[in-house]
C-alpha positions in Angstrom: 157.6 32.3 6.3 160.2 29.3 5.2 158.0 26.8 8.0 154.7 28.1 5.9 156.4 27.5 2.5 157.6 24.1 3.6 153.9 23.5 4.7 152.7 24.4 1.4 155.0 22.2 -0.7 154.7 18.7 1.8 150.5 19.4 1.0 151.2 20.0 -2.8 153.4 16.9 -2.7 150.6 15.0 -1.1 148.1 16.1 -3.4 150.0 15.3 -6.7 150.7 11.9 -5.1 147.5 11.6 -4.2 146.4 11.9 -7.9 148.7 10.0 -9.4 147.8 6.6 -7.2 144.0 6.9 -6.9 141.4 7.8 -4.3 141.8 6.0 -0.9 145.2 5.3 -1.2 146.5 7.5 0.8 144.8 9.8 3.8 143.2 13.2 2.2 144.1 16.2 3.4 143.2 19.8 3.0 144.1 21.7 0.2 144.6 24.1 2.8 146.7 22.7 5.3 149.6 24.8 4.8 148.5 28.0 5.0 149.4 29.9 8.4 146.8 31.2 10.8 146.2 34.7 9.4 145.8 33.3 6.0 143.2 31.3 7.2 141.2 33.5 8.5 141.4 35.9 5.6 140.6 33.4 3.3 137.6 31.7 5.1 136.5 35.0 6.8 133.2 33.8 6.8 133.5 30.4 8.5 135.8 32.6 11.1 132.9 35.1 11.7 130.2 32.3 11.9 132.4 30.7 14.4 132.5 34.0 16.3 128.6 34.0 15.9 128.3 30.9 17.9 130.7 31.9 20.9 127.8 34.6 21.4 126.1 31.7 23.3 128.8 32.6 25.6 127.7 35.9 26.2 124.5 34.5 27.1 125.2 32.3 29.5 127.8 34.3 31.0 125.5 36.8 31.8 122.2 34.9 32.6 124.3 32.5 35.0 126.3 35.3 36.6 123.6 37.3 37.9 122.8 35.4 41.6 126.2 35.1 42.4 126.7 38.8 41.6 123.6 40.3 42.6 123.4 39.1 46.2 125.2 42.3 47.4 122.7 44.7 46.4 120.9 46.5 48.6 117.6 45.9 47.6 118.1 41.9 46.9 119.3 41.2 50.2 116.6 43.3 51.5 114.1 41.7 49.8 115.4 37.7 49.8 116.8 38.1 53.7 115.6 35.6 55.7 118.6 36.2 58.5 120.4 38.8 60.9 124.1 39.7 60.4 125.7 38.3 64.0 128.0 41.2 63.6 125.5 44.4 62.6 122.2 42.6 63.3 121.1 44.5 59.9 118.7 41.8 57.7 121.4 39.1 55.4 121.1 36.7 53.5 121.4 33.2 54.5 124.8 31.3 53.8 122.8 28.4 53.0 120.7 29.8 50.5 123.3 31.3 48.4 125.6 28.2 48.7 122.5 26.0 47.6 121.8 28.2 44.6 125.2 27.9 43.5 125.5 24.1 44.4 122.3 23.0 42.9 123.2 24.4 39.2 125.4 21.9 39.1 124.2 19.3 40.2 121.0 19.4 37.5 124.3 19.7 35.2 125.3 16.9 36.4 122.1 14.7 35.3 121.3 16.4 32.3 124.4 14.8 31.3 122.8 11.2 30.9 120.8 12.3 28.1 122.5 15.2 26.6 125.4 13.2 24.9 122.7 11.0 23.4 120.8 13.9 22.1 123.9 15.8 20.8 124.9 12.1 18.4 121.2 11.1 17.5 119.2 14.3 16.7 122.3 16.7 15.8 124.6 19.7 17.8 121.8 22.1 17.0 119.5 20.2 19.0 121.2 20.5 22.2 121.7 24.0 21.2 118.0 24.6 21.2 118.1 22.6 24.4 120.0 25.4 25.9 118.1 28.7 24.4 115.0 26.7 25.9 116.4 26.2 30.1 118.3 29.6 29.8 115.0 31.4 29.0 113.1 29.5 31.1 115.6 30.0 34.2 115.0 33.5 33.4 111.4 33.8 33.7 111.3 32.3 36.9 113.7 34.4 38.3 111.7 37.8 36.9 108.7 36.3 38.8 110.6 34.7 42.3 108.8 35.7 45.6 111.1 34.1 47.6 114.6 32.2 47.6 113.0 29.0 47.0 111.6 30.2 43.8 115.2 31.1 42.3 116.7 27.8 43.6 114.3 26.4 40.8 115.7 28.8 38.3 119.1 28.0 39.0 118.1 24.0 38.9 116.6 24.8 35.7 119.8 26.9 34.5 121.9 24.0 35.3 119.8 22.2 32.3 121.3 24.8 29.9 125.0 24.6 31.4 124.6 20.1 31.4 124.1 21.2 27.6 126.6 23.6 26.9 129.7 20.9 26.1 127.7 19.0 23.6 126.2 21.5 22.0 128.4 24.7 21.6 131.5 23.9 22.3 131.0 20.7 20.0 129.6 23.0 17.1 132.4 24.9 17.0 135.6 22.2 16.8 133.8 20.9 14.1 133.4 23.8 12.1 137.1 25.5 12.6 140.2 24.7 11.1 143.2 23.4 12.4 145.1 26.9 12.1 142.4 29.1 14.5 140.9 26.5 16.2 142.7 27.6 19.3 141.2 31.2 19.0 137.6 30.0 17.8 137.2 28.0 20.9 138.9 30.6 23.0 136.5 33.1 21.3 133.9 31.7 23.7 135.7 32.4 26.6 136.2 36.2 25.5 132.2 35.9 25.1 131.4 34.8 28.5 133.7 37.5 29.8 132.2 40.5 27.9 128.4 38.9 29.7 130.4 38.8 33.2 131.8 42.4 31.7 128.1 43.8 30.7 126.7 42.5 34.2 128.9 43.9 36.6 128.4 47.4 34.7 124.4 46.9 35.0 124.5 46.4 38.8 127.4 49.2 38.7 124.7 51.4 37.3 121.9 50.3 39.4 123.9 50.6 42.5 123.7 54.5 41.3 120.5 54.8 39.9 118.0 52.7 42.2 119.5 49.7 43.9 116.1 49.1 45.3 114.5 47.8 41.6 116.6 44.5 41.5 115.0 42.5 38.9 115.4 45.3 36.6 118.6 43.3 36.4 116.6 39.8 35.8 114.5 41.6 32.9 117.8 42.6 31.1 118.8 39.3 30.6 116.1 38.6 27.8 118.3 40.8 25.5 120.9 37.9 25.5 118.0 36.1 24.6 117.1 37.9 21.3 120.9 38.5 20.5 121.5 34.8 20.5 118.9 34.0 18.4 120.1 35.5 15.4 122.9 32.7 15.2 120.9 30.0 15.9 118.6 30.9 13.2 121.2 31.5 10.7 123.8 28.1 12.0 123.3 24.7 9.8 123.8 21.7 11.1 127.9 20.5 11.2 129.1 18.8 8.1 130.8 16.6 11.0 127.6 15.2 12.2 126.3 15.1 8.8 129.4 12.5 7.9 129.0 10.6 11.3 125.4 9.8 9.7 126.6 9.3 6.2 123.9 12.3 5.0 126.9 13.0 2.8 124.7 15.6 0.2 123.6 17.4 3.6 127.0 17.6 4.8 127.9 19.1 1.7 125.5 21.9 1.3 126.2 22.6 5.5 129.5 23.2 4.6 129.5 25.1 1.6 127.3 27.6 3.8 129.8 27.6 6.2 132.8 28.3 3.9 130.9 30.3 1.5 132.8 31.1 -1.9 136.3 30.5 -1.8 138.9 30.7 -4.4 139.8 27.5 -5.1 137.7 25.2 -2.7 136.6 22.3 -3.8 133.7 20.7 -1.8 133.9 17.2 -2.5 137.9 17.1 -1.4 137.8 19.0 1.8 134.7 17.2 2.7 136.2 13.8 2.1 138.8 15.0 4.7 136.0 15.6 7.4 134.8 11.9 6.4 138.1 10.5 6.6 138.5 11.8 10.2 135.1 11.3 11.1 135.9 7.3 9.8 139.0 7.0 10.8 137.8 8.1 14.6 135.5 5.4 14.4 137.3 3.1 13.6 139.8 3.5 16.0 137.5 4.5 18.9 135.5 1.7 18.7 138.4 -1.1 18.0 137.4 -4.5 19.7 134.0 -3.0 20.7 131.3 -3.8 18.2 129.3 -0.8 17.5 128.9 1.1 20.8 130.1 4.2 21.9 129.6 4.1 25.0 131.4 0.4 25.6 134.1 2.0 22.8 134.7 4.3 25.8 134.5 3.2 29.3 136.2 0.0 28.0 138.9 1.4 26.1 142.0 2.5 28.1 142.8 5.0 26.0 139.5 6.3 25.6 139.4 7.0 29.1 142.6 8.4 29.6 141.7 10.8 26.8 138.5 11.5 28.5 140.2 12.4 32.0 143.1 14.3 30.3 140.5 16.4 28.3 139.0 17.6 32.0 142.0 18.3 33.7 142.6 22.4 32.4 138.1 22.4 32.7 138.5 21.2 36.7 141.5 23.1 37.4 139.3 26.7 36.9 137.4 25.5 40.2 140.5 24.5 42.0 142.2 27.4 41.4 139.5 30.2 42.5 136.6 30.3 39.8 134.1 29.7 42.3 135.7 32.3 44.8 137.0 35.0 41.8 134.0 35.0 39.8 130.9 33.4 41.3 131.3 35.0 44.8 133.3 38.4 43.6 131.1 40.8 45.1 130.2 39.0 47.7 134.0 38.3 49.0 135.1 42.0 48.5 132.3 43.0 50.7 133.4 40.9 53.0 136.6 41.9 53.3 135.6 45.5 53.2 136.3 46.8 49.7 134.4 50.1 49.6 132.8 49.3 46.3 132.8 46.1 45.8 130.5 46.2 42.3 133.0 48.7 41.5 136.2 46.3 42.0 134.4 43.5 40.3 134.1 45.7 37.5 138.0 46.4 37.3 138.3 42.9 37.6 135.7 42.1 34.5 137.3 44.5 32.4 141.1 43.3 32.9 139.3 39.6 32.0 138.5 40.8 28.3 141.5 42.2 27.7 143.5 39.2 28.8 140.7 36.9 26.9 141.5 39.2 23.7 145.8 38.7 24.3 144.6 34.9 24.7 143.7 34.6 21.1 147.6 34.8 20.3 149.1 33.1 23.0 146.7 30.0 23.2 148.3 29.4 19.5 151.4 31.1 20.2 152.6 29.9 23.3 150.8 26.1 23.7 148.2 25.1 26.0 150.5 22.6 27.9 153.1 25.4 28.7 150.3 28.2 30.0 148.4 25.5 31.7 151.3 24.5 33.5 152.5 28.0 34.6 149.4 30.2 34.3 148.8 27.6 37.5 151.6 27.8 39.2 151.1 31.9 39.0 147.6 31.6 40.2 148.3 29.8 42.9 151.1 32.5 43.9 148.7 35.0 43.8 145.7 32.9 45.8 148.4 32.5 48.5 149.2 36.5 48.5 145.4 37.0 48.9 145.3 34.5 51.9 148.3 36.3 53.6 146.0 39.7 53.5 143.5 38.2 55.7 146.0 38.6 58.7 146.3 42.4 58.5 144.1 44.8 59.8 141.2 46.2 56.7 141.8 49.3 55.8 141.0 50.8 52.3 144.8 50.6 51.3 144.3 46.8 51.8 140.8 46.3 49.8 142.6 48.3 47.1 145.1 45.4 47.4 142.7 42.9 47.5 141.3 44.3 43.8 144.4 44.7 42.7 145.5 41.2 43.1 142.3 39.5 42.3 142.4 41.5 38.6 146.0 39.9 38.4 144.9 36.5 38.8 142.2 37.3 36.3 144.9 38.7 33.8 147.0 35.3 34.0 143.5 33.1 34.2 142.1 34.9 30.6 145.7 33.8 29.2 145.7 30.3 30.4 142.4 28.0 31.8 140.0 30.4 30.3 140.1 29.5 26.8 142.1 26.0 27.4 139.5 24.8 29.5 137.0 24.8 27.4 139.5 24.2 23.7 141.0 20.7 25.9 137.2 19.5 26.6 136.7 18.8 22.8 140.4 18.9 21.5 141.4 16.1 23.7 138.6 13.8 22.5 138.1 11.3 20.2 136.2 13.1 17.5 133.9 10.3 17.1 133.3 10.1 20.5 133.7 13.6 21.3 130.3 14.0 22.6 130.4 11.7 24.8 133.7 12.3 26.1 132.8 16.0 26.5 129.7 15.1 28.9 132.3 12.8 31.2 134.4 15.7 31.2 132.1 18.1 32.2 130.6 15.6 34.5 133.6 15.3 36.6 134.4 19.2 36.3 130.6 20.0 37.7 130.9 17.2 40.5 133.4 19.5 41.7 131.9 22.2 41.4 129.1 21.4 43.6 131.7 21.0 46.3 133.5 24.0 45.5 130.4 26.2 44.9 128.4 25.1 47.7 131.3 25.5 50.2 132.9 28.9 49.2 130.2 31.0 51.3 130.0 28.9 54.1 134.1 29.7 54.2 133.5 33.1 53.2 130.7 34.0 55.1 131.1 35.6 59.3 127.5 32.9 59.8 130.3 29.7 59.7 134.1 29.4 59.2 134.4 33.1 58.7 137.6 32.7 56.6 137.3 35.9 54.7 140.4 36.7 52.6 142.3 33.4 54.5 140.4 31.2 51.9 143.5 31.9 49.6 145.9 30.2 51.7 143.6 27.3 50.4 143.1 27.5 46.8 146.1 28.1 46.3 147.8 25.1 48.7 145.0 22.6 46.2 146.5 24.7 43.1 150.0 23.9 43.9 148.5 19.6 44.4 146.5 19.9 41.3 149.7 21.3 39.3 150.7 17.4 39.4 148.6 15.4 37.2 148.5 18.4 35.0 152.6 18.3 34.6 152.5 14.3 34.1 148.8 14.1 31.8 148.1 17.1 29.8 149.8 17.0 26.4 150.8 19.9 24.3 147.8 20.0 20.9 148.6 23.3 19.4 148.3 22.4 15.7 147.5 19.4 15.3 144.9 17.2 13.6 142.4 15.0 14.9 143.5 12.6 13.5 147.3 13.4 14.7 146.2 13.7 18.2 144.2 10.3 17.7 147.7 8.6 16.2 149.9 10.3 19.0 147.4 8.9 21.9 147.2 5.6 20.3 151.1 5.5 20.3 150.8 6.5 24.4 153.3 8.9 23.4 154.4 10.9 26.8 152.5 14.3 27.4 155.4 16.1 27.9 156.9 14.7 23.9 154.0 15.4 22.3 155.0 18.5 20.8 158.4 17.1 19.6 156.9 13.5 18.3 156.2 13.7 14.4 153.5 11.9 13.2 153.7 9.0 10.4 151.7 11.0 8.3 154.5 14.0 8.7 157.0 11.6 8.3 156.0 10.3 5.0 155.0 13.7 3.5 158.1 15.2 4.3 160.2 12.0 3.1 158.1 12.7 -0.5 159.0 15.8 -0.6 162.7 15.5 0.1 162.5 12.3 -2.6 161.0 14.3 -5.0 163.7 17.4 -4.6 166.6 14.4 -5.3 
C-alpha cells in the first residue's frame, strides 16, 4: 500500500511539473500510472473485458488447430484415413508419415506467411491481419469437413498455418497495445488460458464421441464452426488500436478508438493519455530507426540492438517446443496410446483440465512472480519431469505405469500453464520495440515455427513402433535439450514485469544485463523520485 502511495505521489509530482513548464518538456505519462493492478482493472473494467474479448481468438485456434493431432486415435479416423498395417497387431494405422507431415507442414506455410504478414499488420492495420486469420481458420475448416483422403487435410493444415503465420501480428499485437502497464501480464496471458479452455473443450468432444459413436469423426470437424461464430462477435465489436492509429498520425481516429476502448472513466482525459501512446509510439521510432533513414526493416536487421531484442523476444516462444509442446500437446493421445494408457482421450482430458487451472493461477504469478524467474525455473522443472517420463520407458507397461505416465504429464502441464504458457506469448511483443513490434514479432515467430517443423515433424517418427519406436524414452530427450536451452535463457531473457515501453526501450539501449534489469532504475524514475523528494524538503 506505501509502494502504491509512493507511485501516486512521483505521478502527481510529474503532472504538476509538467504544467508548470509546458507541453513537451518533459515525457507524459499516465494519469494513471500509480494505481496498482486491481485498481486498474476495476477502473477500466471495460478495456479489461475487451481485452479478454480478443484472447477468444485463442479459443479458436486452440481448438480448430488441435483437432488432427488429437483426433488421430479415434477409432473411426484411423479407420477411415489408414493407408498402413500395425507391424505389431497387423490391424489398419495410420501412417507415421502422414501425421508427421500434417503437423510439419502447418508450420512451414507459417513460416511464409510471415513475409507479408508484418507488412499487412503496419500498412492496412492489426484488424486486418485479424480478419486474415477468421478467413484461413474457416477455410482450414471446410476442407477438413469435406477431406476424402489424407492428402486433402494436409491442404487444410497448409492452409491453417496461414491463420497461425498471422496470429503474432495480429492478436497478440492488438492486445499489448490496448492494455496497460499494470495487467498487461494477465491480458496477454489471458490468451493462453483461451487456447487451453479450446484444447479443454476438444478433448471433452472426442471424450464424448469415443462414448457415443466413435465411428462419426467429422462430427468433431463440424463443431469447430461454433469457434467460428463465437469469435466473431469481437471482431465485429474491436476498433482499430489507438497505437496504430498514432504510428499513422490519424490522431482524431486514435482518439475516438480509444475512448471506445476505455469507455467512461472518472477522470480520464483523452487528449493526455493519448499523447502518452504518441509519445511512445514517437519515441520508439525514433530510437528504432536511429542511423537508418526511414525503414523498418533496415532499422532492424541492421541495428544490434534491434536484433538482440528480436532473438531475446523468442527465446520463452521456442523454448515451449524444446521442452515437450509438440510431444505434451500435439501428440497427447497419440503417445499415451502408445505407451498403453487405457484411455488415452481420457488422460488427455486430466491433462487439459489441470492446464486451465494452472493458466487461471498464471494470471497472478506472471505479475507476481516475474517472467525471468518462472522462465528460468518453470524449465528447469520441466525438464525434471521430461527426464522422469523417459526413465518409464524402461519398465514393463502396466496400468499402474500409464497412471504414472498421466500423472506426470498433468505435472508438467501444471508448471508449463505457470511459466512458457503465458510468457511465451507476453515476451513475443513485450520484448519488442513497439514501433517495430510487428516486425519483430514475425522474426520471432519465424524462428519459433522453424523449429517447429523439426520438432513436429519428428515427434511421431520417434514415437511411432513404424521407425525409432522410442515410446515414453523420448523424455530422456526433451528434457537433456531443456537442460541446453536453460542457457541462453539464464544469460538473455531479462526480467519486464512492470515496466513501460518505453523503460524497456531505455534499459535495452543502456545494454543493461538481463539478469539487473529488474534492480536498474530508469532516468525517468530517477528524476521523478528526485522531484518528489525535492519537493518534500
Amino acid at each position: 500500500m506505501a509502494k502504491s502511495l509512493k507511485n501516486v505521489d512521483i505521478v502527481q509530482a510529474e503532472h504538476e511539473h509538467d504544467e508548470k513548464k509546458g507541453a513537451g518538456d518533459a515525457a507524459p505519462t499516465s494519469a494513471f500510472a500509480g494505481l496498482t493492478r486491481a485498481q486498474c482493472v476495476r477502473k477500466f473494467w471495460r478495456l479489461y473485458i475487451t481485452g479478454l474479448g480478443v484472447s477468444l481468438a485463442g479459443m479458436y485456434a486452440g481448438y480448430a488447430n488441435s483437432v488432427i493431432g488429437s483426433i488421430i486415435a479415434n477409432e473411426g479416423f484411423i479407420e477411415y484415413f489408414a493407408t498402413v498395417k500395425d507391424p505389431q497387431t497387423g490391424k489398419p494405422a495410420l501412417n507415421s508419415q502422414h501425421i508427421s507431415l500434417w503437423a510439419a507442414c502447418y508450420f512451414v506455410t507459417s513460416i511464409l506467411i510471415q513475409t507479408i504478414a508484418p507488412v499487412t499488420a503496419d500498412k492496412f492495420g492489426r484488424k486486418f491481419n485479424m480478419w486474415g486469420v477468421t478467413f484461413f481458420l474457416t477455410l482450414s475448416i471446410v476442407i477438413q469437413v469435406i477431406a476424402p483422403n489424407w492428402w486433402t487435410l494436409l491442404i487444410a493444415r497448409l492452409v491453417a498455418g496461414c491463420a497461425g503465420g498471422m496470429m503474432g501480428t495480429s492478436v497478440m499485437v492488438y492486445m499489448s497495445e490496448v492494455a496497460l502497464p499494470q495487467f498487461r501480464g494477465a491480458l496477454l496471458g489471458s490468451f493462453s488460458l483461451a487456447f487451453a479452455l479450446g484444447q479443454v473443450f476438444l478433448a471433452i468432444a472426442l471424450k464424448v464421441l469415443e462414448e457415443t459413436n466413435p465411428m462419426a469423426f467429422r462430427h468433431i470437424f463440424y463443431s469447430e464452426f461454433v469457434f467460428t461464430g463465437l469469435w466473431l462477435f469481437p471482431m465485429l465489436y474491436l476498433p482499430e488500436t489507438p497505437s496504430w492509429y498514432a504510428s499513422k498520425g490519424r490522431h482524431e481516429e486514435g482518439k475516438k478508438a480509444l475512448k471506445r476502448l476505455v469507455g467512461n472513466v472518472e477522470g480520464y482525459d483523452i487528449d493526455r493519455e493519448y499523447s502518452v501512446i504518441q509519445y511512445e509510439m514517437d519515441e520508439s521510432s525514433a530510437t528504432a530507426k536511429s542511423g537508418n533513414e526511414n525503414s523498418d526493416w533496415k532499422a532492424l536487421f541492421t541495428s544490434k540492438i534491434n536484433m538482440k531484442r528480436a532473438v531475446i523476444s523468442t527465446l520463452p516462444f521456442t523454448f515451449q517446443n524444446v521442452v515437450g509442446v509438440p510431444l505434451m500437446f500435439g501428440y497427447t493421445t497419440y503417445f499415451f496410446q502408445l505407451a498403453g494408457v487405457s484411455d488415452p482421450f481420457l488422460g488427455n482430458m486430466v491433462k487439459q483440465m489441470v492446464l486451465v487451472v494452472g493458466i487461471i493461477i498464471s494470471f497472478y504469478t506472471v505479475d507476481k512472480v516475474g517472467r525471468r524467474t518462472l522462465v528460468i525455473g518453470g524449465g528447469a522443472a520441466m525438464a525434471t519431469i521430461c527426464l522422469i517420463v523417459g526413465g518409464l520407458g524402461f519398465i514393463k507397461q502396466t496400468s499402474a505405469s500409464g497412471m504414472a505416465l498421466v500423472a506426470l504429464c498433468s505435472l508438467w502441464a501444471f508448471v508449463y500453464a505457470n511459466t512458457l504458457a503465458p510468457i511465451g506469448w507476453i515476451s513475443l511483443v513485450e520484448i519488442s520495440s513497439p514501433s517495430l513490434r510487428a516486425k519483430t514479432t514475425s522474426i520471432a515467430v519465424t524462428i519459433q515455427y522453424a523449429t517447429g517443423i523439426l520438432f513436429n515433424y519428428t515427434v511421431p517418427l520417434m514415437l511411432s513402433n513404424q521407425n525409432a519406436g522410442w515410446g515414453q524414452k523420448i523424455g530422456l530427450f526433451f528434457g537433456g535439450i531443456t537442460l541446453v536451452y536453460l542457457i541462453p535463457c539464464i544469460l538473455m531473457f531479462p526480467e519486464t514485469k512492470g515496466r513501460t515501453y518505453h523503460e524497456l526501450d531505455e534499459l535495452f539501449e543502456r545494454r543493461v544485463s538481463a539478469w539487473k534489469f529488474a534492480s536498474t532504475k530508469t532516468s525517468h524514475q530517477e528524476d521523478l523520485e528526485a522531484k518528489v523528494s525535492g519537493e518534500k524538503v
